[in-house]
C-alpha positions in Angstrom: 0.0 0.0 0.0 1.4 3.4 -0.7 0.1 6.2 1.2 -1.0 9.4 -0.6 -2.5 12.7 0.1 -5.2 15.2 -1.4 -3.0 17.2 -4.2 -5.8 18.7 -6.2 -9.5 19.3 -6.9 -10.3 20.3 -10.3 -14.4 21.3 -11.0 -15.0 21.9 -14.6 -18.7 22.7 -14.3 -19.0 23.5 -18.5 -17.7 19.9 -19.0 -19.4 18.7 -16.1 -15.8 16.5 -15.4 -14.9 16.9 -11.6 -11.4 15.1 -10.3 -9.2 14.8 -7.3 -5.6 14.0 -7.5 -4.0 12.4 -5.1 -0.5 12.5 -5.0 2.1 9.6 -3.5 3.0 11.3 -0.1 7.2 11.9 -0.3 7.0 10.8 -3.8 6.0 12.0 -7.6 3.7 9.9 -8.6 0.4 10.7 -9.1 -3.7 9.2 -9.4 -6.2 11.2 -10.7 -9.6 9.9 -10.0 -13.2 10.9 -11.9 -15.7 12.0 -9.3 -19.2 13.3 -8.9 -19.5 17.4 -8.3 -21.2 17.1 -5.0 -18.4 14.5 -3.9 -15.8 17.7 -5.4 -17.7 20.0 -3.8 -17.8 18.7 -0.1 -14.1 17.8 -0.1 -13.7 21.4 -1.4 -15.7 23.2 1.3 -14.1 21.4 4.1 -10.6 22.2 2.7 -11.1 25.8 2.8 -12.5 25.9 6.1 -16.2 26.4 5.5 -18.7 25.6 7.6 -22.1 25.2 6.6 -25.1 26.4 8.7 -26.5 22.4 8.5 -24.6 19.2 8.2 -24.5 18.6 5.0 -23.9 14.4 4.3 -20.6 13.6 4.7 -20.7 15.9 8.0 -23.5 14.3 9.2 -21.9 10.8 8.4 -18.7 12.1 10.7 -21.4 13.2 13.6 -22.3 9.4 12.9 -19.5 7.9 13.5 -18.6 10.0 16.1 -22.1 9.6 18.1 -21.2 5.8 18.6 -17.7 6.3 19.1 -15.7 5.2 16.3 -13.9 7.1 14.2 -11.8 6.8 10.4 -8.7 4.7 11.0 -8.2 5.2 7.7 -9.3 5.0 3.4 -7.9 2.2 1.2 -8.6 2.2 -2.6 -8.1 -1.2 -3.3 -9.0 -2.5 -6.9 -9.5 -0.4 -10.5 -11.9 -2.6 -12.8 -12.9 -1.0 -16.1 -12.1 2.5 -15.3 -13.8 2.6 -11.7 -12.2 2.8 -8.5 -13.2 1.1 -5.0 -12.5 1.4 -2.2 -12.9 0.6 1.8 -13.5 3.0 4.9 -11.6 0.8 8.2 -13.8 2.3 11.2 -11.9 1.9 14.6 -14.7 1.0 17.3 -14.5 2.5 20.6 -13.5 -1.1 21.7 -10.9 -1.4 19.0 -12.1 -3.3 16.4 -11.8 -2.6 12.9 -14.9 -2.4 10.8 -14.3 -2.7 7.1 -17.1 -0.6 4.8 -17.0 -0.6 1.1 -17.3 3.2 -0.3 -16.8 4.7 -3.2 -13.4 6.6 -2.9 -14.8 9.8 -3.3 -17.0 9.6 -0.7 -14.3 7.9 1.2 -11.4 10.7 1.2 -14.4 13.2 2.1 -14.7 11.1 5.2 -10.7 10.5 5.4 -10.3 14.6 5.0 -12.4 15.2 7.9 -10.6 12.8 10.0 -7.5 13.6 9.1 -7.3 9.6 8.2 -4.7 8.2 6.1 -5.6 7.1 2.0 -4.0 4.2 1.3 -3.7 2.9 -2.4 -2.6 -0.5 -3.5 0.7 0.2 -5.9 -0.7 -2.2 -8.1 -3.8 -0.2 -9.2 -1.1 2.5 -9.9 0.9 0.3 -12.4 -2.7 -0.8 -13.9 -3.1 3.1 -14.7 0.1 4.5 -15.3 0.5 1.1 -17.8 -3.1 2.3 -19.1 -1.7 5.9 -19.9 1.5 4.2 -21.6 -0.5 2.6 -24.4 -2.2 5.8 -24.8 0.6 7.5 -25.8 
């Protein structure tokens, strides 16, 4: 597993295409990954500090979490099949157990961004896609 951080957000709302990059922590390498706008959007808002009146979803997923004492041990994306991207959110319990959720990744580094949580992506998904970008060229 190779840990990574949050490097960019791009919204392109004529083109309707919305990605985040995530970028190998200490290294160059780099995974962009397609996601919905309000996915973008939440990830955005809590990046640049904002805080919304309400809880909007992912805030009231954290509250959640919170409310029965668990919190984000951290994100994994863990398989690319046909273009998509999965991945898993590892609650830690109050008693220390480790819950495993399948996510989608975007709503999973919202989650991990609020938490401070580690992502985690399997090196082998980022041979698949930087082999994938090869043959393009």
């Amino acid at each position: 597993m190779i840990e990574m951080e949050l490097n960019k957000i791009v919204i392109d709302e004529k083109r309707h295409d919305q990605l985040i990059a995530l970028k190998e922590k200490g290294g160059l390498r780099i995974l962009p990954i397609v996601i919905g706008l309000n996915e973008a959007s939440a990830i955005k808002l809590k990046i640049s500090g904002f805080n919304p009146p309400r809880p909007l979803t992912h805030d009231l997923i954290v509250t959640i979490i919170q409310e029965l004492a668990a919190t984000v041990e951290r994100v994994i994306v863990d398989k690319l099949e046909e273009n998509t991207f999965f991945a898993k959110i590892v609650l830690k319990t109050a008693d220390g157990a480790l819950k495993t959720i399948d996510a989608r990744p975007s709503d999973s580094i919202a989650l991990a961004v609020r938490f401070h949580a580690p992502i985690l992506v399997d090196d082998e998904i980022i041979k698949q896609y930087e082999s994938f970008n090869k043959e393009k060229l």
